[in-house]
C-alpha positions in Angstrom: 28.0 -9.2 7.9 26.4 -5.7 7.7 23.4 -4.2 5.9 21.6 -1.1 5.9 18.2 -0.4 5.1 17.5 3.7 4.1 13.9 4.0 4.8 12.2 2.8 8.3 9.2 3.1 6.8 6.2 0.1 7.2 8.3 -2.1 4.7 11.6 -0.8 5.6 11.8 -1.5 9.3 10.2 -5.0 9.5 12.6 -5.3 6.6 15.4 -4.4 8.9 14.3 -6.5 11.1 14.2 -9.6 9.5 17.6 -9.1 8.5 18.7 -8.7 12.0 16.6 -11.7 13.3 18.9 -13.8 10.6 21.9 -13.1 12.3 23.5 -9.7 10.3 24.1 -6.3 11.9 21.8 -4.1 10.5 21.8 0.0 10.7 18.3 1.7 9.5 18.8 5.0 8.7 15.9 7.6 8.4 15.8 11.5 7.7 13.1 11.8 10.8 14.7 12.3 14.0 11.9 11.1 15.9 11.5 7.6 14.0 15.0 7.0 14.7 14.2 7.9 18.7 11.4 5.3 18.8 13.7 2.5 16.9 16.3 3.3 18.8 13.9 2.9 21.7 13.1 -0.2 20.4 9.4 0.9 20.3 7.9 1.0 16.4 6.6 4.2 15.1 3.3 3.1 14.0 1.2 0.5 15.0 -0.6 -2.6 13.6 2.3 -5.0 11.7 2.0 -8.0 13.3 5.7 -9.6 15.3 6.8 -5.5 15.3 6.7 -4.8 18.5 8.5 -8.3 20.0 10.7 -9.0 17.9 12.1 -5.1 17.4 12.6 -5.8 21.1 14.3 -8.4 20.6 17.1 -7.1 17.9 17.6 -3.9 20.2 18.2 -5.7 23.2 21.0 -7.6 21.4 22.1 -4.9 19.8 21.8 -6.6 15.7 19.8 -3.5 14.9 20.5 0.4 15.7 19.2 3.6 13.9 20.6 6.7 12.7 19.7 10.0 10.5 23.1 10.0 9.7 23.9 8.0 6.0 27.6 8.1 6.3 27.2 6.1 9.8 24.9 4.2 9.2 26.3 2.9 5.3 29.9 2.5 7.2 31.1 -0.9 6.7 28.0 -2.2 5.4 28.5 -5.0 2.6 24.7 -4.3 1.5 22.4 -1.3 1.5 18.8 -1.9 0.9 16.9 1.5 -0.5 13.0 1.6 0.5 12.8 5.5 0.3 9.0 6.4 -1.2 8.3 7.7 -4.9 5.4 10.0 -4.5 3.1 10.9 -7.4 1.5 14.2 -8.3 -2.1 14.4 -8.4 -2.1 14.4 -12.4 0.0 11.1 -12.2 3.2 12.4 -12.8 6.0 10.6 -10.3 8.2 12.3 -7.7 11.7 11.4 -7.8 13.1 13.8 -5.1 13.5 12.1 -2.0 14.4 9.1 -4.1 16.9 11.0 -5.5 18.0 12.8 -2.5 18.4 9.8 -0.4 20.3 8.0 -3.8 22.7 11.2 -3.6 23.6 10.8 0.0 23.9 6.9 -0.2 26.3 7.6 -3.0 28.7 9.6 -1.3 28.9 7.4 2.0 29.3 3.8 -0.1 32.4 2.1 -0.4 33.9 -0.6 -2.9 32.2 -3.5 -3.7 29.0 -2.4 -1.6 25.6 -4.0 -3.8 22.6 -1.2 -3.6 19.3 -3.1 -4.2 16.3 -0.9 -4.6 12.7 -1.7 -3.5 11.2 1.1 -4.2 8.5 0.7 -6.9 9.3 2.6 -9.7 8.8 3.5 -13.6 10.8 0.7 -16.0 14.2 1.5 -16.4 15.0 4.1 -13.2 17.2 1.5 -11.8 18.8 1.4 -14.8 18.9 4.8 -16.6 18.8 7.1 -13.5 19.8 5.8 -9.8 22.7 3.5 -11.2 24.6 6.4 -12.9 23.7 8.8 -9.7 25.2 6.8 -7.8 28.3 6.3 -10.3 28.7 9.7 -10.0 28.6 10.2 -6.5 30.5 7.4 -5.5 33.1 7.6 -8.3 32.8 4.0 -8.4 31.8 1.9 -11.6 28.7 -0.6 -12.1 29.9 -4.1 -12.4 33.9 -3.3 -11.5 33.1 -2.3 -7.5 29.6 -1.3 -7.0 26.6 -3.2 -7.5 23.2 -1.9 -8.5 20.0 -4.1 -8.4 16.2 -3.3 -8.2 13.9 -6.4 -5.8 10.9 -4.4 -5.6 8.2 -5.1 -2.3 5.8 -7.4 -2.8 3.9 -7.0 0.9 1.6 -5.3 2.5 1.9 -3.7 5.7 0.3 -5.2 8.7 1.8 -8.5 7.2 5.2 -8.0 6.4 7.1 -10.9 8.1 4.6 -13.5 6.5 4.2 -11.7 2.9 8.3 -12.5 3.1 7.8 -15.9 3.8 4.7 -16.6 1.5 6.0 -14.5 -2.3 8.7 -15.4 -4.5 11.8 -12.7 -3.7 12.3 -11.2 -7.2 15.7 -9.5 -8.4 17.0 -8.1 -10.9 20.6 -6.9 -11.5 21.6 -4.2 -14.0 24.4 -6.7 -14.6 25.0 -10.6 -13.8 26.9 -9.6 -11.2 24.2 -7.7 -9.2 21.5 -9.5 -9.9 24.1 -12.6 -8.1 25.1 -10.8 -5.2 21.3 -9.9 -5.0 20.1 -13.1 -4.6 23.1 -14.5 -2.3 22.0 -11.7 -0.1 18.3 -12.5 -0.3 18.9 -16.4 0.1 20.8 -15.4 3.5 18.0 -13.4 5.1 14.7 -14.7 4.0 13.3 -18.4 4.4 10.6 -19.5 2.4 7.0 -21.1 2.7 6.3 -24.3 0.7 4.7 -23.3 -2.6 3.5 -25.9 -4.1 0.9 -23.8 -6.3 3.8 -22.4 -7.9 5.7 -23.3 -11.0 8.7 -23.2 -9.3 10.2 -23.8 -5.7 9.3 -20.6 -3.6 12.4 -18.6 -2.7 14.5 -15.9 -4.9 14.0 -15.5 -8.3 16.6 -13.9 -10.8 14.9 -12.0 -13.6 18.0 -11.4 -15.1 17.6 -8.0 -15.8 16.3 -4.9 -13.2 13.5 -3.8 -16.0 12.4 -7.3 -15.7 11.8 -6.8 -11.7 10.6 -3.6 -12.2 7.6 -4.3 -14.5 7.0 -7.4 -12.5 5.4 -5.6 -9.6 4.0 -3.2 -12.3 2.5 -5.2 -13.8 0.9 -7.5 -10.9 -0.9 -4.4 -9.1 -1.9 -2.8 -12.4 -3.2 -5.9 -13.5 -5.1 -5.9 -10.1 -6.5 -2.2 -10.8 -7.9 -3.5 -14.3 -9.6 -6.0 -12.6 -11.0 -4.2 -9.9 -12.3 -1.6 -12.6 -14.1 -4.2 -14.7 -15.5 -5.3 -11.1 -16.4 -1.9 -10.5 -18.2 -1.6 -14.6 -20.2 -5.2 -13.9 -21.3 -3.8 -10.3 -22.8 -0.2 -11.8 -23.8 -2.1 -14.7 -25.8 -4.4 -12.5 -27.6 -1.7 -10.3 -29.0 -0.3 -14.0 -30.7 -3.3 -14.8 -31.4 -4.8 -11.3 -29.7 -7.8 -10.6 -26.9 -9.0 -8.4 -23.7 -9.0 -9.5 -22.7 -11.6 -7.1 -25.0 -14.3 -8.4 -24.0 -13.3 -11.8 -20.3 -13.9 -10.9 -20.7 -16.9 -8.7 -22.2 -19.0 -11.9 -19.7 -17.5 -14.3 -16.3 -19.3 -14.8 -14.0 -16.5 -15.1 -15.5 -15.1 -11.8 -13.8 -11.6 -11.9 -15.7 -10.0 -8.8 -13.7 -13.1 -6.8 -10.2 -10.9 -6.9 -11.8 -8.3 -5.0 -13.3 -7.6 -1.6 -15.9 -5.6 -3.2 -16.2 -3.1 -5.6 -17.2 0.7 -5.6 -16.1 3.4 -2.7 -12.2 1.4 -2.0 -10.4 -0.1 -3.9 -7.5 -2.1 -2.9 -4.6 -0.7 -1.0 -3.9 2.8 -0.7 -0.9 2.3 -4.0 -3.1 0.5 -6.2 -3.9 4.1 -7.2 -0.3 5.1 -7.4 1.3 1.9 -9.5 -0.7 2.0 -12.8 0.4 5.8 -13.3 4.4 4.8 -12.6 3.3 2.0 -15.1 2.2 4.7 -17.8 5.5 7.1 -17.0 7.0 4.3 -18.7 4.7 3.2 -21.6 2.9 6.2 -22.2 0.7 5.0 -25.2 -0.6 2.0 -23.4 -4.4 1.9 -23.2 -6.3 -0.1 -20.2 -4.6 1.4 -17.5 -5.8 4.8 -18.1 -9.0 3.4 -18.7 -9.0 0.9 -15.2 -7.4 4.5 -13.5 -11.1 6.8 -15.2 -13.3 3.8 -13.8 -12.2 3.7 -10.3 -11.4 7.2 -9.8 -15.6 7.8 -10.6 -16.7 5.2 -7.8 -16.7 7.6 -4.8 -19.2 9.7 -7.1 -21.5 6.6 -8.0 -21.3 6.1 -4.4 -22.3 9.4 -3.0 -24.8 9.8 -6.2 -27.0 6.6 -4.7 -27.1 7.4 -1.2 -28.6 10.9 -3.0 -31.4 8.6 -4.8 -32.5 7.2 -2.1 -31.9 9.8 1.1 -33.2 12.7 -1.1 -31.2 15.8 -1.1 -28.1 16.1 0.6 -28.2 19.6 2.0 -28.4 20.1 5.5 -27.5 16.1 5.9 -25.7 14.5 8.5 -23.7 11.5 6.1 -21.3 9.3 8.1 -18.0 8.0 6.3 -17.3 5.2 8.1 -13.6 3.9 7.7 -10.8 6.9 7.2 -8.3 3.9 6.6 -8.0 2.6 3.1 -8.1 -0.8 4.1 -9.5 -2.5 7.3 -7.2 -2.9 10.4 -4.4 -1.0 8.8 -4.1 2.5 10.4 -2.6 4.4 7.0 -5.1 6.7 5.4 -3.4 8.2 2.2 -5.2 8.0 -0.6 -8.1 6.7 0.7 -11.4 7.1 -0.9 -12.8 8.2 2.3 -11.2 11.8 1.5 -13.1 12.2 -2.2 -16.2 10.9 -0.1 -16.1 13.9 2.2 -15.3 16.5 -0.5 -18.3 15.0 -2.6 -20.6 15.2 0.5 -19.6 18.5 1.6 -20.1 19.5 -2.0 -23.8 18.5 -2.1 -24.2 20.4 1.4 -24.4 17.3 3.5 -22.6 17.9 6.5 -19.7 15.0 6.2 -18.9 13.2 9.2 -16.2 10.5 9.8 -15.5 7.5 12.2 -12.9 5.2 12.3 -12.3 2.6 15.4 -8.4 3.3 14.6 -8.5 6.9 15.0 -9.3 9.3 18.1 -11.4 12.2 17.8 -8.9 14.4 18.0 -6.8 12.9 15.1 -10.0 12.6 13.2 -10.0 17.0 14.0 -6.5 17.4 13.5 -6.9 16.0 9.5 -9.6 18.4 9.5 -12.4 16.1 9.6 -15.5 16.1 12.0 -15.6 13.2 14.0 -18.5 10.5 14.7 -19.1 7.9 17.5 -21.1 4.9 17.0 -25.1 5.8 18.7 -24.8 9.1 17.9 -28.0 10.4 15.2 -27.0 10.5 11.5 -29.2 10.6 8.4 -27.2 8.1 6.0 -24.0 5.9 6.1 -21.3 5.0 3.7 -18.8 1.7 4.6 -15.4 2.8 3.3 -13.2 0.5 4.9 -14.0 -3.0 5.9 -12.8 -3.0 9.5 -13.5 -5.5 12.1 -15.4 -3.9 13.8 -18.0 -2.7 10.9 -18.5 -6.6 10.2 -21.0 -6.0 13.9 -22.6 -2.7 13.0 -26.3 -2.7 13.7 -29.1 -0.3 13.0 -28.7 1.0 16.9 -25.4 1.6 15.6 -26.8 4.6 13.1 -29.7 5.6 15.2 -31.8 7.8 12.4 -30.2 6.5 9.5 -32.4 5.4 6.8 -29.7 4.5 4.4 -26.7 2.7 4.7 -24.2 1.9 1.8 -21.8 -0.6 2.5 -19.3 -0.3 0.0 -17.4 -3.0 0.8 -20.4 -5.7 2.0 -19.1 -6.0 4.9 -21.9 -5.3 7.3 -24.3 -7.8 8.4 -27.0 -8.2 5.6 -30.1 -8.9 8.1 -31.1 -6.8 10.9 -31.9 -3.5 8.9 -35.5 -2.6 9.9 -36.5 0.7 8.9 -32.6 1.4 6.9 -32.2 0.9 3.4 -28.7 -1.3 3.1 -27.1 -0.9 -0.3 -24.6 -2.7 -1.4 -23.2 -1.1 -4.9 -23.9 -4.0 -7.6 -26.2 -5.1 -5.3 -29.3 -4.6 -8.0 -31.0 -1.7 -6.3 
């Protein structure tokens, strides 16, 4: 048995992987040149999921898995072929369907008969559907439902834990016909075991939604749901600092407890598509209200942040601020959309001169993103916690000699120990 996964990405190889560790050949195939190299190499090209490096190793050495830029090869022979290509969004929300449809193009004029295309990429309600299942009809020449099969299973894990968000969520598909959405979850079945779930109202494993909008606007509408909550977090923590109290009492001897979902609200929030997956939400129900709404609230935090370490530093101008955290989430070396880059424009903006430190990054990636980099005991004049690393969860005054305030945006420092600094925590009261 043979599958391909296009995309060897942080869900798409430890994807591949876990195919090939339950006994299929698997081909990854890649447009970069030098991902290929390193798989091939059996080395991963970025660091920090967890079992990546061994068990990569492992499916090399017994040659399950191999890697190609070339779509024809790699599709050859395969009985499935597992899409996890990125949908990029524009800056005024609007999604990118070019490499999607690119790679869709390509895939379509390598497939043979009877090969089932299952799509993981998250993407707007009914692009499974209305736009990759006829592109690849036309480049294939082959029909849905007679000898090609078309099906959308979108992710549901987060990098740095693949291999255990596999194990631990339901596997949702959905077909664009029965017959898809059945070979889906044969195929699914095969390759992925299951933890006991006995929170859930079913037995864990792979769920049929019946349809591929239904799996579509299940991921939808799990992480847009999550970006409503974290805004209303984010409204009770700013409503709390204007009247004084702590939101964390407040929400501790509430029932509905909404502050709970979150680490914390105000400078991050969630992972770096949290941002992304309420606007693909909207590309398909354009009239809908709250997400916009959750998208204005979260979008103003890294100003509220910024705005409070300017009430109680004083002016900005001519100050050295510290961002620490470029990562949009601790331990996880990925920095795109983090809030940590709104932070630095913000700071630079008010004349502060906006520094950054990261224990996942050199200095000299740190100046190659065009950032100034930081070390820990160097003189500063104020703080900001972005990302809620490990290492952070240590920091001491000693660490920001000069400092007189630190926000910690995520409470994740140490809340004793701050003689002579001011430690804010947004919600916090202040």
């Amino acid at each position: 048995m043979k599958a391909t996964v296009v995309g060897l990405g942080k869900i798409g190889l430890p994807l591949a992987v876990q195919i090939a560790r339950a006994g299929w050949r698997v081909a990854g195939v890649d447009t970069n040149p030098d991902v290929v190299e390193l798989v091939q190499g059996g080395t991963p090209p970025f660091p920090g999921e967890r079992h990546l490096d061994e068990w990569l190793t492992d499916v090399r050495s017994g040659e399950q898995l191999s890697a190609t830029t070339d779509m024809a090869l790699g599709v050859e022979g395969a009985e499935v072929v597992v899409v996890v290509v990125p949908l990029f969004v524009s800056d005024d929300g609007e999604p990118d369907f070019s490499s999607l449809d690119a790679a869709t193009a390509s895939l379509g004029r390598s497939i043979g008969p009877g090969t089932l295309v299952v799509y993981e990429t998250t993407v707007p309600v009914g692009t499974t559907r209305d736009r990759l299942a006829p592109a690849l009809e036309r480049a294939s020449g082959l029909r849905v439902g007679h000898d090609l099969f078309v099906c959308h299973s979108p992710e549901r894990v987060s990098s740095g834990r693949v291999f255990a968000d596999l194990r631990r969520y339901p596997k949702l598909v959905g077909g664009v016909d029965e017959a898809s959405g059945r070979k889906a979850r044969a195929f699914y079945e095969a390759v992925l075991e299951f933890d006991p779930r006995p929170d859930l109202a079913r037995p864990n494993g792979v769920w049929d939604l019946g349809r591929s909008e239904a799996a579509e606007l299940a991921k939808l509408a799990e992480t847009t749901y999550r970006d409503l909550n974290i805004a209303f977090a984010n409204e009770l923590a700013m409503f709390s600092d204007r009247i004084g109290v702590d939101v964390r009492r407040v929400t501790e001897a509430s029932n509905s407890q909404p502050y709970s979902h979150i680490h914390s609200p105000g400078v991050a929030v969630g992972g770096h598509c949290i941002p992304v997956y309420p606007h693909l939400y909207l590309h398909g129900d354009p009239e809908a209200v709250l997400p916009r709404a959750g998208r204005a609230v979260n979008l103003q935090m890294p100003a509220y942040a910024v705005n409070l370490v300017e009430h109680h530093l004083g002016s900005l101008s001519g100050r050295r601020v510290v961002v620490l955290g470029l990562a949009f989430r601790g331990g996880v070396k990925e920095h795109h959309r983090s809030g940590a880059w709104e932070l630095v424009k913000l700071l630079a903006d008010r004349g502060a001169s906006p520094l950054v430190h990261d224990p996942l990054y050199s200095a000299t990636e740190l100046r190659d993103l065009g950032l100034e980099p930081w070390e820990l005991g160097q003189p500063c004049d104020a703080a900001i916690v972005q990302a809620d690393h490990d290492r952070y969860r240590r920091l001491l005054a000693s660490d920001i000699p000069g400092a007189t305030v630190l926000l910690d945006g995520r409470d994740t420092t140490p809340r004793e120990g701050w003689t002579g600094v001011r430690r804010l925590v947004i919600g916090g009261g202040q």
